[in-house]
N, C-alpha and C positions, 0 to 999 in steps of 0.2 A: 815523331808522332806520339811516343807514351810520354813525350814535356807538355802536349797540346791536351793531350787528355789529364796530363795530373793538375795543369792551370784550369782545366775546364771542372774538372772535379773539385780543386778548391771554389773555384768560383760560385760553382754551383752551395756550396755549405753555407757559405760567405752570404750567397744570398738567403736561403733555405732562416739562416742566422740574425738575416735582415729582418725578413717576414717574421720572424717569431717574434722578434723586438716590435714591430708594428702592430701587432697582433695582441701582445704583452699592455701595448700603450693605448690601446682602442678601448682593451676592457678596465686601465688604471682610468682612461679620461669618464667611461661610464660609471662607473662607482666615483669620481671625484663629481662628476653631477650630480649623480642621487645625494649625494653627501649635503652638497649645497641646495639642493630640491628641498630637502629634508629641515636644513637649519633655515633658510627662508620660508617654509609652511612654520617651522617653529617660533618664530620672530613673530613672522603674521599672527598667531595665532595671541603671544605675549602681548604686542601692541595692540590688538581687540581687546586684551581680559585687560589690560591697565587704563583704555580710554572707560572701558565700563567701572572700573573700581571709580576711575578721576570722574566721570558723571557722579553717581552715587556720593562721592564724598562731597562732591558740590554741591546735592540737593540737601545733604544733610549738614551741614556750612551753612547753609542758605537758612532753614527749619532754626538751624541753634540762633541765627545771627538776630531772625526776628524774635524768638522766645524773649530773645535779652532784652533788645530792642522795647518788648511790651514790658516786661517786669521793670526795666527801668520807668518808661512812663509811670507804670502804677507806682513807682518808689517816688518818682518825685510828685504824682496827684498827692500822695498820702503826706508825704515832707510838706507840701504846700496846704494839707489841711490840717497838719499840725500845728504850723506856722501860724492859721488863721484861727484856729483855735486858743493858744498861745496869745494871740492877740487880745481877743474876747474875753479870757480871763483874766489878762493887765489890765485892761480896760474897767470890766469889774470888778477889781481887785485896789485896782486905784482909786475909784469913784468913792467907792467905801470907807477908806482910809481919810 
């Protein structure tokens, strides 16, 4: 009888032992989600603020690409009325000669 009750008492620890380890592992798996809760709201959040900077940079990409775009035209309106100017004055500059 005191073998049946000292196997029943360890067993009982052994469980008690168990439970504590399951118990241990219920609250490491709730903080290993919040954890992960936490770094995927932080992602989420990273990937909104980098789609908005990458808008922005593209509308201001876009602003530069035309500015050049016109400054170039006007550099070569003005090349091409210096050219014809240049012309105008060979012309009259020859004639006279």
């Amino acid at each position: 009888m005191g073998e049946d009750s000292n196997l029943a008492e360890v067993l009982r620890a052994r469980i008690q032992d168990l439970e504590d380890k399951v118990e241990a592992l219920r609250i490491s798996r709730r903080v290993l989600m919040n954890l992960i809760d936490s770094v995927e709201r932080e992602k989420r959040e990273q990937v909104n603020s980098l789609e908005i900077q990458n808008e922005r940079l593209q509308k201001n990409n876009c602003r530069y690409a035309k500015a050049i775009m016109c400054r170039n035209a006007k550099i070569t309106e003005l090349e091409e009325k210096l050219r014809l100017a240049r012309n105008v004055n060979n012309r009259t500059g020859n004639s006279s000669t």
